[in-house]
C-alpha atoms as an extended CHARMM CRD file, in Angstrom:
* protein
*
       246  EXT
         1         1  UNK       CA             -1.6630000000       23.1000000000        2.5220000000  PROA      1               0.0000000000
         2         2  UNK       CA              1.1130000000       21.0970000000        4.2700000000  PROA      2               0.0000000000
         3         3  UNK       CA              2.5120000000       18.6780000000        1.7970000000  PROA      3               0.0000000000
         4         4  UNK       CA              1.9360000000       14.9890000000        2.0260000000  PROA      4               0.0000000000
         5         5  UNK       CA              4.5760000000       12.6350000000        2.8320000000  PROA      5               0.0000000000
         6         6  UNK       CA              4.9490000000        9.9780000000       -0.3330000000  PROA      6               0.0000000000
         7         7  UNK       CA              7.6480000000        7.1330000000        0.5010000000  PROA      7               0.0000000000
         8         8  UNK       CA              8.2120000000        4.9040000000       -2.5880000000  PROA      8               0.0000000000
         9         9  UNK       CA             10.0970000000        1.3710000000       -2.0200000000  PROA      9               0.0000000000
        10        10  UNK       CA             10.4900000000        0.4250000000       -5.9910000000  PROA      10              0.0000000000
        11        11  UNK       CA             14.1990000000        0.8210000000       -6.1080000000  PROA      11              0.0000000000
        12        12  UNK       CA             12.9210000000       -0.5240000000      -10.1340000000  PROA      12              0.0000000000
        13        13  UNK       CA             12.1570000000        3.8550000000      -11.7180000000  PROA      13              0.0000000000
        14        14  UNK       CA             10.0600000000        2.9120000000      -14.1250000000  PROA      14              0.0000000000
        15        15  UNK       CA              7.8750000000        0.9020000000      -11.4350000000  PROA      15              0.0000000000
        16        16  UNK       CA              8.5930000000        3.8930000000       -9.1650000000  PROA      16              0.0000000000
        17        17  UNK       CA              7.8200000000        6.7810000000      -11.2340000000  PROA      17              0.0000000000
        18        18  UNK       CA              4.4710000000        4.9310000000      -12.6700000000  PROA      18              0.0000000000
        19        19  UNK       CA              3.1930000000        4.4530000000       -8.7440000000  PROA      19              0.0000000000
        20        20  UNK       CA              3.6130000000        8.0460000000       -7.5860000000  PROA      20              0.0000000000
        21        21  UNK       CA              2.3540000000        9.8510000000      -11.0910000000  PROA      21              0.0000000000
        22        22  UNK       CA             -0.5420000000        7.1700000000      -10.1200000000  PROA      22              0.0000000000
        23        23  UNK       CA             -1.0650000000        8.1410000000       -6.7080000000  PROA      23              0.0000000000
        24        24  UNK       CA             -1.2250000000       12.2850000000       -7.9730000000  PROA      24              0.0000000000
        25        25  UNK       CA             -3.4870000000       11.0170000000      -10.6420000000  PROA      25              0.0000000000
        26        26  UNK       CA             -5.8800000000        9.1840000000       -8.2190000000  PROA      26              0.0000000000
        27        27  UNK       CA             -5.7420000000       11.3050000000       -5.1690000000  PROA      27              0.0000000000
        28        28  UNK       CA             -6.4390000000       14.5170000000       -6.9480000000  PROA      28              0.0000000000
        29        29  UNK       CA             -2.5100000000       15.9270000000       -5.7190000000  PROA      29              0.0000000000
        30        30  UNK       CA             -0.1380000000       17.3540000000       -7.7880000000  PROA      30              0.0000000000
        31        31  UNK       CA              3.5990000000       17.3220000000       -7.5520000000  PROA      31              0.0000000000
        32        32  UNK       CA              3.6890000000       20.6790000000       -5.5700000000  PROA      32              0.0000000000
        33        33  UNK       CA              1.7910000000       19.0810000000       -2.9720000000  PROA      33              0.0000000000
        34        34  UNK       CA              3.7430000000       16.3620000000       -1.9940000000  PROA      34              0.0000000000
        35        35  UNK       CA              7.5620000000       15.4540000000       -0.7040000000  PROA      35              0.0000000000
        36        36  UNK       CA              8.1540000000       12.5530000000       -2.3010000000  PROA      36              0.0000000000
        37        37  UNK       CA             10.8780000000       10.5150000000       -1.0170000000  PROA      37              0.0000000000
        38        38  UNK       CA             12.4340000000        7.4190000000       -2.5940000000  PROA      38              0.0000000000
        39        39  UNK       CA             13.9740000000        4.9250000000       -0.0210000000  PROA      39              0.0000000000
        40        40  UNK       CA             15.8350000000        3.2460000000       -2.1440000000  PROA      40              0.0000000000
        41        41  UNK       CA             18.0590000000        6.1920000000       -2.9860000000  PROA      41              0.0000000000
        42        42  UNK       CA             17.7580000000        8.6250000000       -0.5660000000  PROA      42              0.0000000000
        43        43  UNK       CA             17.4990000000        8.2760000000        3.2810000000  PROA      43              0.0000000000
        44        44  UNK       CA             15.3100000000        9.9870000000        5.5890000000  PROA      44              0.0000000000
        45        45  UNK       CA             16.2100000000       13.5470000000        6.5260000000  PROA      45              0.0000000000
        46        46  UNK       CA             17.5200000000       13.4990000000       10.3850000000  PROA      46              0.0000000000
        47        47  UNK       CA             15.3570000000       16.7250000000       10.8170000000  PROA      47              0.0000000000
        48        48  UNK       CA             12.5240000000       15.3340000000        9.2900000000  PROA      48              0.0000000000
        49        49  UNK       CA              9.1740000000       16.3630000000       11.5280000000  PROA      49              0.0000000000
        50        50  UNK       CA              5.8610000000       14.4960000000       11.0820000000  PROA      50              0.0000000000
        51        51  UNK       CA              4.3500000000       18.4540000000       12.0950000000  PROA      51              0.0000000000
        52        52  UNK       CA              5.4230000000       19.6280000000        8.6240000000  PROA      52              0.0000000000
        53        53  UNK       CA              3.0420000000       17.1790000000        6.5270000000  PROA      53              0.0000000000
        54        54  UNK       CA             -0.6440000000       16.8530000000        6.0840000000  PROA      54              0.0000000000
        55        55  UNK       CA             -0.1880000000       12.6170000000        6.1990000000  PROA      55              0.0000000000
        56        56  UNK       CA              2.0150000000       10.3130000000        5.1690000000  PROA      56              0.0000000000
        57        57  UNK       CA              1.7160000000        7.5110000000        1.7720000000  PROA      57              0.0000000000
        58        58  UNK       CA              3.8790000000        4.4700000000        1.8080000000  PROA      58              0.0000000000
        59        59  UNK       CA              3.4620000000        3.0940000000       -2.0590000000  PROA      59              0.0000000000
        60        60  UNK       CA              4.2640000000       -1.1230000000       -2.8460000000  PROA      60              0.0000000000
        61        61  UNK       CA              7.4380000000       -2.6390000000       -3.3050000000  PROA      61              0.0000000000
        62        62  UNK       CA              8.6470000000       -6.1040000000       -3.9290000000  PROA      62              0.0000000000
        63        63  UNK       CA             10.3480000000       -6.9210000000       -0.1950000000  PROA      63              0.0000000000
        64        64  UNK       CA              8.4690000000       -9.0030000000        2.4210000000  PROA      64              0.0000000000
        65        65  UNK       CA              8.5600000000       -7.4820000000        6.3360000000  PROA      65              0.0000000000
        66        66  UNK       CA              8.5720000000      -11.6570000000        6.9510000000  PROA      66              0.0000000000
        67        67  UNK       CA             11.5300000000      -12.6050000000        5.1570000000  PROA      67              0.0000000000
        68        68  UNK       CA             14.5030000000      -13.5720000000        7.2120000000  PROA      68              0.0000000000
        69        69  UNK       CA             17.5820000000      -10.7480000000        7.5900000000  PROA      69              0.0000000000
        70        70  UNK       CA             19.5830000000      -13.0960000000        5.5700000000  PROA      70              0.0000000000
        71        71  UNK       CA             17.2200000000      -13.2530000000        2.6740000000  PROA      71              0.0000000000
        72        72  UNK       CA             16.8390000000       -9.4240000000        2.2420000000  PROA      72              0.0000000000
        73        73  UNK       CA             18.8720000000       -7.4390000000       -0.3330000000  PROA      73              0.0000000000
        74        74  UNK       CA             20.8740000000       -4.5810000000        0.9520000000  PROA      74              0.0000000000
        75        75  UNK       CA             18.6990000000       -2.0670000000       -0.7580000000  PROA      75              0.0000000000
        76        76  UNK       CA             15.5480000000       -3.7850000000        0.8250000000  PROA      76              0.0000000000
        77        77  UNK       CA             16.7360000000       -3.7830000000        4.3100000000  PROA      77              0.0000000000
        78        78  UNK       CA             17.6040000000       -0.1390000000        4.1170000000  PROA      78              0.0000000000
        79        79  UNK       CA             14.3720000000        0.2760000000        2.8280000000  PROA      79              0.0000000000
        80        80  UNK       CA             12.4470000000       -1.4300000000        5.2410000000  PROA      80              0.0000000000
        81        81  UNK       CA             14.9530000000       -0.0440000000        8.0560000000  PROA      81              0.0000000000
        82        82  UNK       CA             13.5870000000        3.4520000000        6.8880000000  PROA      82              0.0000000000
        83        83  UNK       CA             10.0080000000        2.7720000000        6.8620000000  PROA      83              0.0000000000
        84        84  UNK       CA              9.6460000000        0.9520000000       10.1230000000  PROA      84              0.0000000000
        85        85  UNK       CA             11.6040000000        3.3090000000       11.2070000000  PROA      85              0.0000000000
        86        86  UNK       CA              8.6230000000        6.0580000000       11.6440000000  PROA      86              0.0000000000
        87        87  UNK       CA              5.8330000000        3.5900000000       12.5960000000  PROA      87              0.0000000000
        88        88  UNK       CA              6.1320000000        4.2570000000       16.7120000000  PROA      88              0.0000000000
        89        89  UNK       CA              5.8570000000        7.9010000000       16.0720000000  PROA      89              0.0000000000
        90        90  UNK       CA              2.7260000000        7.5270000000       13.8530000000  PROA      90              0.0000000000
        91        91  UNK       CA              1.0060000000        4.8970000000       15.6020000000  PROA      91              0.0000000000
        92        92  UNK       CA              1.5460000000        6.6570000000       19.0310000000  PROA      92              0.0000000000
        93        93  UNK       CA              0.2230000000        9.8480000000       17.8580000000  PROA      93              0.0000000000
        94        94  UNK       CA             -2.2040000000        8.1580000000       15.6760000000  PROA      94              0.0000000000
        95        95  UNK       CA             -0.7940000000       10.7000000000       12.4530000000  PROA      95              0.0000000000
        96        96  UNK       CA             -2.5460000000       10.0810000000        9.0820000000  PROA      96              0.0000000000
        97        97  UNK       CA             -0.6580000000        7.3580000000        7.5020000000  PROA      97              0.0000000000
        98        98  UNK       CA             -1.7310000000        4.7980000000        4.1790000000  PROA      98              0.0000000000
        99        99  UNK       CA              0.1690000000        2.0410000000        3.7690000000  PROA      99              0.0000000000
       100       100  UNK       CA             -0.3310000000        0.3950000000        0.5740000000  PROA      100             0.0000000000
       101       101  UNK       CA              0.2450000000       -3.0950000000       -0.1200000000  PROA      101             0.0000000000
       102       102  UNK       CA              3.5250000000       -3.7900000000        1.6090000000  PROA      102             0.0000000000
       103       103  UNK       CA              2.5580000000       -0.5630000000        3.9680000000  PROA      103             0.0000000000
       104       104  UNK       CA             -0.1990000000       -3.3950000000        5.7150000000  PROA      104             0.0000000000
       105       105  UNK       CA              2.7680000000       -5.5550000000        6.2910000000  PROA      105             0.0000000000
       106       106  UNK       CA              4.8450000000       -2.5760000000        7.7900000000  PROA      106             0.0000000000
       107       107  UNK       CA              1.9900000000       -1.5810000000       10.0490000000  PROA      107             0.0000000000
       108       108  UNK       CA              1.2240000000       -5.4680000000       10.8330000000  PROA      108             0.0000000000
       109       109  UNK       CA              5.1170000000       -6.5110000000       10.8430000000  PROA      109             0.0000000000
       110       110  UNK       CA              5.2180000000       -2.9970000000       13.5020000000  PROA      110             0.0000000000
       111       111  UNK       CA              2.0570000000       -4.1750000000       15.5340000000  PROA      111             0.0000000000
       112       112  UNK       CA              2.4220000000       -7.6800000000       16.5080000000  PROA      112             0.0000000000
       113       113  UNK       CA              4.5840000000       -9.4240000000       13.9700000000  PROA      113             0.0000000000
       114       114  UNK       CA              1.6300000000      -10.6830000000       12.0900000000  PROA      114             0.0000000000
       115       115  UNK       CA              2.6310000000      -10.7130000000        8.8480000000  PROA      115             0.0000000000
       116       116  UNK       CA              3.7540000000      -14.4470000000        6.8640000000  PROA      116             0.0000000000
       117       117  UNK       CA              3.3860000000      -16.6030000000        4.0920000000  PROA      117             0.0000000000
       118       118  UNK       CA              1.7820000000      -18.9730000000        5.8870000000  PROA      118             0.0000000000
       119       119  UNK       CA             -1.7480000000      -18.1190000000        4.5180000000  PROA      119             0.0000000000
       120       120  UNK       CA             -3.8130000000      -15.6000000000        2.1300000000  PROA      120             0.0000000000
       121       121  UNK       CA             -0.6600000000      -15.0980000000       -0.5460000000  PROA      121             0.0000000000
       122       122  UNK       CA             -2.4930000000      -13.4960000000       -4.0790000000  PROA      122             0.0000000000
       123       123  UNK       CA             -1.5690000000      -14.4140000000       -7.0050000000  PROA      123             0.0000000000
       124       124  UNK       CA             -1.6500000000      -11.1700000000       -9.5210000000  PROA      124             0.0000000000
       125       125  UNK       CA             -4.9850000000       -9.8870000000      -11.0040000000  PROA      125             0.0000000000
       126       126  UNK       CA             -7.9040000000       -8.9020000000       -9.1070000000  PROA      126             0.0000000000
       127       127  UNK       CA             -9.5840000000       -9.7580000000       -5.2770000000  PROA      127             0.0000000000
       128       128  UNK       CA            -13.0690000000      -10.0410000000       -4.7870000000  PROA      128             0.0000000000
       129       129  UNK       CA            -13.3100000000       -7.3160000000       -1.9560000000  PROA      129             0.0000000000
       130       130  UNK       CA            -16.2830000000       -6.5840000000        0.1530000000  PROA      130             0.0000000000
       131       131  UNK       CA            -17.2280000000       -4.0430000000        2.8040000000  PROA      131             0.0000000000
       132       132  UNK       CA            -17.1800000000       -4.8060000000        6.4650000000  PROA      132             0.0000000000
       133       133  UNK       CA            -19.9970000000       -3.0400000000        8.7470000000  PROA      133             0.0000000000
       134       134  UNK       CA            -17.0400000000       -0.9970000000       10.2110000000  PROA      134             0.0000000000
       135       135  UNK       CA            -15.8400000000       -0.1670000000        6.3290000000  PROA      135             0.0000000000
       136       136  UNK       CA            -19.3810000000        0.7500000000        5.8870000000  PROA      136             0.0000000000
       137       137  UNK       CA            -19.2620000000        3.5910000000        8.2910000000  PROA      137             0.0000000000
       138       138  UNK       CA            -15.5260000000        4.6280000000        7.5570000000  PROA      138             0.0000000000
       139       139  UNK       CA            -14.5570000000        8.1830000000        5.8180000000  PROA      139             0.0000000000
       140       140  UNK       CA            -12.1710000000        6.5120000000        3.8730000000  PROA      140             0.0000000000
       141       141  UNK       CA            -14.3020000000        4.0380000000        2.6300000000  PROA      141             0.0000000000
       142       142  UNK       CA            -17.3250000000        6.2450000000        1.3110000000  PROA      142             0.0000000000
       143       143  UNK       CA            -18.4570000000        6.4280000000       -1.9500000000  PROA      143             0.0000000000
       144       144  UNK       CA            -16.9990000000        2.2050000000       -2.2110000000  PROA      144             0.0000000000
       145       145  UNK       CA            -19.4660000000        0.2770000000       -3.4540000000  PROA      145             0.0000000000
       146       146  UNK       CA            -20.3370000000       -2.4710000000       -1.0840000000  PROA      146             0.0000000000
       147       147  UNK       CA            -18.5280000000       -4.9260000000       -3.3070000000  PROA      147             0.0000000000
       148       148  UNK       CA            -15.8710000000       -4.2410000000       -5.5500000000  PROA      148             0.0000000000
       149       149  UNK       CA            -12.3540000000       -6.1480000000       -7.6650000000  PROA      149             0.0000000000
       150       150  UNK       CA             -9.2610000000       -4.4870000000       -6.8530000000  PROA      150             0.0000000000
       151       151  UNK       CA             -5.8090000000       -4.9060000000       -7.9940000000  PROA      151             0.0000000000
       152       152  UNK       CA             -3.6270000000       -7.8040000000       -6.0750000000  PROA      152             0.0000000000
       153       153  UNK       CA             -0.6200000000       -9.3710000000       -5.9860000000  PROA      153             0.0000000000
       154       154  UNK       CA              1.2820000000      -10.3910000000       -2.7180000000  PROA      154             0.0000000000
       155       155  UNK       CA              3.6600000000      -13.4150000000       -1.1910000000  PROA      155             0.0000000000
       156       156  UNK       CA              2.9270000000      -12.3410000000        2.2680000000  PROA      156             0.0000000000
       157       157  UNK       CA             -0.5720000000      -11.2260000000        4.4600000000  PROA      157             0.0000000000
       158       158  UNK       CA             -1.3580000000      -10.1870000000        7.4010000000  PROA      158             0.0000000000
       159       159  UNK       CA             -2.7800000000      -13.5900000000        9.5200000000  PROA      159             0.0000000000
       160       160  UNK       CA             -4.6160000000      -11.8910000000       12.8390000000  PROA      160             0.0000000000
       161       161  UNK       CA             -6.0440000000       -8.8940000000       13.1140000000  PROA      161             0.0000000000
       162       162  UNK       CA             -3.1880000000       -7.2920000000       15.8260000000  PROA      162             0.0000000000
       163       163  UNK       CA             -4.8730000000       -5.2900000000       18.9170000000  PROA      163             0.0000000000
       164       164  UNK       CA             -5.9250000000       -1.8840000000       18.3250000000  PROA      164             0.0000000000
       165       165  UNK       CA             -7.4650000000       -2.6610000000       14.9300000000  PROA      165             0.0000000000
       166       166  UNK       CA            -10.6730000000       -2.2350000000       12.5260000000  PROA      166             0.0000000000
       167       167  UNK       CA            -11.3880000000       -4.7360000000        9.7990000000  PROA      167             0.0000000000
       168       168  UNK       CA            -12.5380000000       -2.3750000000        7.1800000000  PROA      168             0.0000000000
       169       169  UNK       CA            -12.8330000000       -4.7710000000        3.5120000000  PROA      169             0.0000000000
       170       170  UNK       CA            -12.2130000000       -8.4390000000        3.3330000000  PROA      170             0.0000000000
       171       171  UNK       CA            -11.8810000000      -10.9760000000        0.5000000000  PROA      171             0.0000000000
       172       172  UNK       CA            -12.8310000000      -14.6880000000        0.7660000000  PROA      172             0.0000000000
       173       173  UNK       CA             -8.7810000000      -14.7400000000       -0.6830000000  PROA      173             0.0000000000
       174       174  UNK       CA             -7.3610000000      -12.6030000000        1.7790000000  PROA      174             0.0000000000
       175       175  UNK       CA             -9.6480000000      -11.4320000000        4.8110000000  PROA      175             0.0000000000
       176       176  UNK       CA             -7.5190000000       -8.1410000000        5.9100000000  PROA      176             0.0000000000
       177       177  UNK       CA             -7.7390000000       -6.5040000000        2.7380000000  PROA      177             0.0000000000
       178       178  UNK       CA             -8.1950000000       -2.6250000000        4.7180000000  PROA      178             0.0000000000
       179       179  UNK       CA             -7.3300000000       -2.1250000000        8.1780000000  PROA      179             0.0000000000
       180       180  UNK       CA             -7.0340000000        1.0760000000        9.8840000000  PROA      180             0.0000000000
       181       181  UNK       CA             -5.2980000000        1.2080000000       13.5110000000  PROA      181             0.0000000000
       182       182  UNK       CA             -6.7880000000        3.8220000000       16.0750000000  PROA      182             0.0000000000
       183       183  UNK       CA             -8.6310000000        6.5080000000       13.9620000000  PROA      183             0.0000000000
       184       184  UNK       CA             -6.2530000000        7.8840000000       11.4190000000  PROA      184             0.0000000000
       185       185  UNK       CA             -3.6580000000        4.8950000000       10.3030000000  PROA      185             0.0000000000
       186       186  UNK       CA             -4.8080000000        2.9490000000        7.7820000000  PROA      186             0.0000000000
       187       187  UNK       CA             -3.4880000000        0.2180000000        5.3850000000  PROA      187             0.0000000000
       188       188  UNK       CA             -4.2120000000       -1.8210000000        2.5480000000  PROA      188             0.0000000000
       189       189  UNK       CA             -3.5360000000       -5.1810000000        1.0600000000  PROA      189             0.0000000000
       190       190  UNK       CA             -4.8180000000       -3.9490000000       -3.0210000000  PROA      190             0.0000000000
       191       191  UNK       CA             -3.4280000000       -1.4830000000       -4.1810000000  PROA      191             0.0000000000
       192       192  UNK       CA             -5.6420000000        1.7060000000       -4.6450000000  PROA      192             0.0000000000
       193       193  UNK       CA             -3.6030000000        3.0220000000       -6.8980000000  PROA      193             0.0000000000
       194       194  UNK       CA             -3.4970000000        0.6400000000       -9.5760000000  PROA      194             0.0000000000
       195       195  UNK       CA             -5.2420000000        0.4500000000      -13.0120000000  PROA      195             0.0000000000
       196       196  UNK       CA             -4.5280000000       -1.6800000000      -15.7920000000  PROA      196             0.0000000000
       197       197  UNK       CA             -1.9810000000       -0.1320000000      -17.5120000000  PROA      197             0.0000000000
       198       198  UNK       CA             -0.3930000000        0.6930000000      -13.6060000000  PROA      198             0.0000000000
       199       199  UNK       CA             -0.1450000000       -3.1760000000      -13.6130000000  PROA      199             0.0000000000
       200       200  UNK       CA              0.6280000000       -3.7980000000      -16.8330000000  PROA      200             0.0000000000
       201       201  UNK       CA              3.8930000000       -1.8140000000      -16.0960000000  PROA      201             0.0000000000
       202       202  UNK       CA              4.9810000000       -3.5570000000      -12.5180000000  PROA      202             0.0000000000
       203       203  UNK       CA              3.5790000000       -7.4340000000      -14.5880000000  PROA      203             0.0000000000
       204       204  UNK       CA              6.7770000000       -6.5430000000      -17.5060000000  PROA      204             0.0000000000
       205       205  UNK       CA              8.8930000000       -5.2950000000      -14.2570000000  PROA      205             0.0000000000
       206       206  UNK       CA              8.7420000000       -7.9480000000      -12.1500000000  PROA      206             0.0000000000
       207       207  UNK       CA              7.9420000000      -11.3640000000      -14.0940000000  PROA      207             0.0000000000
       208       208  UNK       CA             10.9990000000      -12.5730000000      -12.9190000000  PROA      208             0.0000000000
       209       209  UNK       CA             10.5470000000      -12.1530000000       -9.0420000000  PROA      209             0.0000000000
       210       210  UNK       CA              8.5360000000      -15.3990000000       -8.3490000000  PROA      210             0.0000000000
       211       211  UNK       CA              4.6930000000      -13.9050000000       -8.2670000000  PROA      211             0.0000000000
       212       212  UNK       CA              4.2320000000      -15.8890000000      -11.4800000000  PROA      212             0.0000000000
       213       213  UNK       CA              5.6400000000      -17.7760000000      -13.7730000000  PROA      213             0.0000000000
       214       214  UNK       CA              7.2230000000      -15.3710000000      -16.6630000000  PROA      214             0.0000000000
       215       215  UNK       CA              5.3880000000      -17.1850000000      -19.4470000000  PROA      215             0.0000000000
       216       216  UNK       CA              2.3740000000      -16.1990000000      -17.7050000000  PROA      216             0.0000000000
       217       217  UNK       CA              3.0310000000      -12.4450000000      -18.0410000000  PROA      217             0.0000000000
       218       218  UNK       CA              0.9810000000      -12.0460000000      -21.3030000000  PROA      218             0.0000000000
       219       219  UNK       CA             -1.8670000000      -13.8140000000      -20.0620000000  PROA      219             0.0000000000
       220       220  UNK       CA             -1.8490000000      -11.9250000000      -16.9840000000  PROA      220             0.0000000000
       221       221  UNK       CA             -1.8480000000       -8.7430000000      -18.6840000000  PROA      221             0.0000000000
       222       222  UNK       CA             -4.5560000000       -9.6120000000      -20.9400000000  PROA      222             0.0000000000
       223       223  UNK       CA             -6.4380000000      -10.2550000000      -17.5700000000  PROA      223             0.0000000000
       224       224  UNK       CA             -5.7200000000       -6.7250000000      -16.3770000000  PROA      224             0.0000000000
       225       225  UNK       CA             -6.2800000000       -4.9170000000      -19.3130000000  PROA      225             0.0000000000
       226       226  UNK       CA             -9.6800000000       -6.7310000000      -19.2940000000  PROA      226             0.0000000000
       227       227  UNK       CA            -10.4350000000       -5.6630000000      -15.7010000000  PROA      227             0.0000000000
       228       228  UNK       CA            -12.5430000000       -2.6990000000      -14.6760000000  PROA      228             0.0000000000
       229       229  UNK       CA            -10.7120000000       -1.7600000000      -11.4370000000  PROA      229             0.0000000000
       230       230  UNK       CA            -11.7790000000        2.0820000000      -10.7520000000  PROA      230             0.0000000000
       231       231  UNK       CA            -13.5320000000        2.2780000000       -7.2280000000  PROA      231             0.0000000000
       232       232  UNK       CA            -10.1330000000        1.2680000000       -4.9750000000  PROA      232             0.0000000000
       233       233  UNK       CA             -8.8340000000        4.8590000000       -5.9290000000  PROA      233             0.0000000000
       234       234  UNK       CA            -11.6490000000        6.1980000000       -3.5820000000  PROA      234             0.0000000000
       235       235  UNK       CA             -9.4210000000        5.4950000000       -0.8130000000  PROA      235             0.0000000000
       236       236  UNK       CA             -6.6450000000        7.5030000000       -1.5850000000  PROA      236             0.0000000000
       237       237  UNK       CA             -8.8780000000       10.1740000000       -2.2370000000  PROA      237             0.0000000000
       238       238  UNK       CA            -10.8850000000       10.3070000000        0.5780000000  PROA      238             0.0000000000
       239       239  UNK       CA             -7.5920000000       10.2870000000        2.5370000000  PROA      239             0.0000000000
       240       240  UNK       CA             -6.6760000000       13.2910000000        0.8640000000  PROA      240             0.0000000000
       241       241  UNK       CA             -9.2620000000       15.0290000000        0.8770000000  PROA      241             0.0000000000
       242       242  UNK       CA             -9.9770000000       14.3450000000        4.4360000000  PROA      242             0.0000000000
       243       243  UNK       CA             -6.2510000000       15.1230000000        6.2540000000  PROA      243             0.0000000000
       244       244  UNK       CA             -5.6060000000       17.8860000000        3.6160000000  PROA      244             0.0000000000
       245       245  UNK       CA             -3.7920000000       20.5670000000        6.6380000000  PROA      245             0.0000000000
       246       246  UNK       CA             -3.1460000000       23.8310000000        6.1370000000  PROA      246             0.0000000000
């Protein structure tokens, strides 16, 4: 099998390390399968070919594509730099991407500029998501329930649908919750990745980056722990599963 493609935007390694042993655990890969690539400490490889991978996963990360130039860290403009970076390539040959969490912002931000704070922001915990009739009839979305909670927590959204698009899941909090572009790039606002002890992790990591209030973080991880949040991993698995190239 050609390897997938993980990109990981945590430059925080416990955070980092506790998305992509999450993404293994939930897609059904294993280390051997994948290049993973951290963009926070490594950049992309100049003779790096989208031929020589199965698909490509962009994890979370605590940058927003909407923030001004002046407002990003060093570390998160190389990051998004990187990342963006690939997006005409893999929308113009619609190649198997995910984008997860921040990856709909990258695909949006790439797309039309449609990401901002203006509206739909999630505070952490869980969305109310539902599927659309075109999430209905998806690959990626088989085997989702028609309604399900999954794991949120986001300054930015995407506001418009951009052109080119399928609205796959919505939540009365945040209506682009899953889009895919053409046939084979797809993104999501939850995180399919994520469980309870997943967000447990990224709630002690970043209390102090203005998604809550710190004293909050106990309560909020209470919440989590409490949650039964299984059926988003679906989605990484049916990716898998279905772009698996030898």
């Amino acid at each position: 099998m050609k390897p997938f493609l993980i990109l990981q935007l945590r430059p925080e390694t416990e955070a980092s390390d506790d998305e992509y042993a999450a993404i293994l655990r939930k897609s059904g890969l294993t280390d051997g399968d994948t290049l993973r690539i951290r963009l926070d400490q490594t950049s992309l490889p100049d003779d790096l070919s989208l031929d020589d991978f199965s698909g490509v996963i962009v994890g979370g990360g605590p940058g927003c594509v909407s923030d001004p130039a002046d407002k990003k860290t060093p570390v998160e403009a190389q990051i998004e730099d990187a990342v963006m970076g690939l997006m005409p390539e893999i929308t113009a040959r619609d190649f198997p991407f995910l984008g997860c969490c921040y990856g709909i912002g990258i695909l949006g931000h790439h797309l039309g500029k449609v990401i901002s704070k203006e509206n739909y922001s999630e505070e952490v915990g869980t969305s109310d998501c539902s599927l659309t009739e075109a999430g209905r009839a998806d690959p990626l979305c088989a085997d989702l329930p028609e309604n399900f909670f999954a794991f949120v927590g986001h300054k930015e959204a995407m506001q418009r649908l951009p052109e080119g698009c399928t609205h796959l899941i919505s939540s009365p909090t945040c209506p682009y919750q899953m889009i895919r572009y053409g046939e084979n790039v797809y993104a999501t606002q939850f995180h399919p990745e994520a469980d309870s002890d997943g967000f447990e992790v990224r709630i002690n990591i970043y209390k102090h980056r203005g998604y809550f209030p710190p004293e909050d973080a106990e309560k909020l991880i209470d919440m989590c722990r409490a949650a039964h949040v299984h059926a988003p991993e679906a989605v990484l698995k049916n990716f898998v599963d279905r772009y698996r190239t030898s």
